[in-house]
Steps between C-alpha positions, in 0.01 A plus 500: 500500500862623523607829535870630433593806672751749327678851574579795215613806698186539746202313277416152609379227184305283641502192235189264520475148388230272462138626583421740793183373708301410804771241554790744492401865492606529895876415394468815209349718833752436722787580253324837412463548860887466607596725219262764616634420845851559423404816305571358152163592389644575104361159391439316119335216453619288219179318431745300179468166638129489654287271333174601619354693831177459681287743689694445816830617350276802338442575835850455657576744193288746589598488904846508385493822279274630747744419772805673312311800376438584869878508594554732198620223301470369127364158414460428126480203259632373227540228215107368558464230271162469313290284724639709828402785307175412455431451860602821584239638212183294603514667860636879381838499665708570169308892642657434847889412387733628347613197251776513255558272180864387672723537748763792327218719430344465835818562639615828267158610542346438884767556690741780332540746683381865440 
């Protein structure tokens, strides 16, 4: 898996590539973890270029949001393609994520501020 990192004002886009796994869900972990570290906890991930995810990176999903939410951050997702989509479905978490269609509506919408 690769994962780009870019910077709009303070929201982070993490970009994924590939598939997200038991292989490589540590690398998505740690990234989350060093933004939260360095209080950038504003965070979108771009899910445009992953092919497919397993239960591991479910999991690493669901640490991660968990892991923002408790520094009074925002995690949220966007651009699923079908088969990710499903995934998220079969196990419920479409309930536990906030998940927008692309990347300028999750952006105009998530983060705007009140």
């Amino acid at each position: 898996m690769e994962i780009r990192r870019t910077k709009l004002n303070q929201i982070v886009t993490l970009n994924l590539k590939g598939r997200l796994d038991i292989h490589n869900y540590i690398q998505f972990q740690q990234h989350v973890n060093e933004l939260v570290a360095n209080q950038e906890n504003q965070i979108l991930v771009d899910f445009s270029g992953l092919e497919n995810i397993s239960t591991a990176g479910l999991r690493s999903l669901l640490s991660a949001v968990n892991h923002v939410n408790s520094r009074k951050g925002t995690l949220v997702l966007c651009s699923m393609e079908r088969k990710v989509k499903q995934s998220f479905d079969r196990v419920g978490f479409t309930r536990l994520f906030r998940i927008y269609a692309g990347k300028e509506e999750a952006l105009t919408q998530a983060f705007r501020r009140a």
